[in-house]
N, C-alpha and C positions, 0 to 999 in steps of 0.2 A: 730779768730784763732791767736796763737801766735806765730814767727816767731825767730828763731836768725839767723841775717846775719852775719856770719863768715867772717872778714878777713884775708887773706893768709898774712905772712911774705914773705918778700923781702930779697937778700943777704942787701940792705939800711937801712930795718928797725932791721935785726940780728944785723949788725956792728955797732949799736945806732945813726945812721946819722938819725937826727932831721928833723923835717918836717919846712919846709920855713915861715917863716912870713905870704905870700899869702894864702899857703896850708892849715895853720889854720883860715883865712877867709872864702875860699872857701870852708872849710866841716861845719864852721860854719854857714853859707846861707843855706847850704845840711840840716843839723840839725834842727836850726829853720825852716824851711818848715814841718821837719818830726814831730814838737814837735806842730806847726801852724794846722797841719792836726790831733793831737789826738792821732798818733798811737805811738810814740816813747813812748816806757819805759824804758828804758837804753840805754846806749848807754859809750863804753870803750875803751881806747887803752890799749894793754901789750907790759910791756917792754920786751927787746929780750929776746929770752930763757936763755942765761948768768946768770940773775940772779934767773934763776928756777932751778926746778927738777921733776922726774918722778921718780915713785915708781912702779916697777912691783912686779907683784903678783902671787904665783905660790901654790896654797896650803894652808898651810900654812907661806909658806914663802915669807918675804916681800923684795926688793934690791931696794936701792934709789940711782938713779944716777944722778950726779949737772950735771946742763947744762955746755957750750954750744951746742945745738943738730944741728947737721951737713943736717940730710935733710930739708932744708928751705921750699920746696914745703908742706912739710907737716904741718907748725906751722901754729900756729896763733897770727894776729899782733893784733886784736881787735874784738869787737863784738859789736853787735847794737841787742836790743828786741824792738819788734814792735809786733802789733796785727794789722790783718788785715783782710778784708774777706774772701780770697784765696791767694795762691800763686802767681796766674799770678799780682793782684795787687802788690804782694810783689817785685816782680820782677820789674815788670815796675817801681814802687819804686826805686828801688838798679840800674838799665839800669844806671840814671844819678845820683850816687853816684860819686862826684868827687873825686875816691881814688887815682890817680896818675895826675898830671901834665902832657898834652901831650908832648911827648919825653924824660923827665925826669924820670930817675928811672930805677929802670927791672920790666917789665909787669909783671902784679899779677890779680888775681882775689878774688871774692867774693863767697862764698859759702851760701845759702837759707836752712834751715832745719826749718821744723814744732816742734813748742815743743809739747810734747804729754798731754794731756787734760785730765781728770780723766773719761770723760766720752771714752777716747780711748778706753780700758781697759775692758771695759763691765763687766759681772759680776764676773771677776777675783779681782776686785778692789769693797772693800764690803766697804755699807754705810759706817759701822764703821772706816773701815779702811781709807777713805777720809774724815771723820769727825778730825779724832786722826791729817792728815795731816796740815788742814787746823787752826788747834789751836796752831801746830808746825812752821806753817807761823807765823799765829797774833801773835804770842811768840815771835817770830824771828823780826818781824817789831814792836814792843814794844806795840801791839794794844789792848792786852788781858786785 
């Protein structure tokens, strides 16, 4: 099963305040272990919302608005994909994620979601239709 761990934004990582010398040791120990055990397949930071945007959709009509976005609780500062066998392994995984320095910072969290699998889907997802997908990958990763 494949995993993406969501991480939350901080008012620290909104305002572009950089992560410490230590900090990029310490996720890098985190990483090699994840990359040592097989399951890492990406793994990212985003910069703060500043330099994004969100496009809502209504219809047919579309409104794009440039960041910066004010509810911080809701962003996200990074992601990590991983495959795993269940979640609770994922979990236990992410428990010692060293994403903040003790004391340092404003508490944040990490969010766990499964990515969905073609076989999720059952027979609303037809052969064909996961064949057409899958040639849209190997197209996409130059493999075709």
């Amino acid at each position: 099963m494949r995993f993406m761990v969501i991480t939350k934004a901080t008012a620290e990582s909104e305002a572009g305040v950089l992560p410490a010398t230590e900090d990029f040791d310490t996720m890098g120990e985190f990483i090699e272990e994840l990359v040592d055990a097989g399951v890492l397949l990406a793994a990212e930071g985003l910069r703060s919302s500043a330099d994004g945007a969100r496009i809502y959709f209504d219809g047919g009509s579309r409104t794009v608005v440039d960041g910066p976005f004010t509810e911080t609780k809701e962003l996200i500062a990074g992601f990590y994909l991983v495959e795993m066998k269940s979640r609770e392994e994922c979990v236990e995984w992410f428990k010692r994620c060293p994403i903040q320095r003790p004391g340092v910072g404003t508490p944040t969290n990490i969010e766990i979601r499964r990515v969905w699998e073609a076989g999720d889907f059952g027979e609303n997802f037809t052969a064909e239709q996961q064949e057409a997908v899958q040639k849209r990958w190997a197209k996409a990763a130059g493999t075709n």
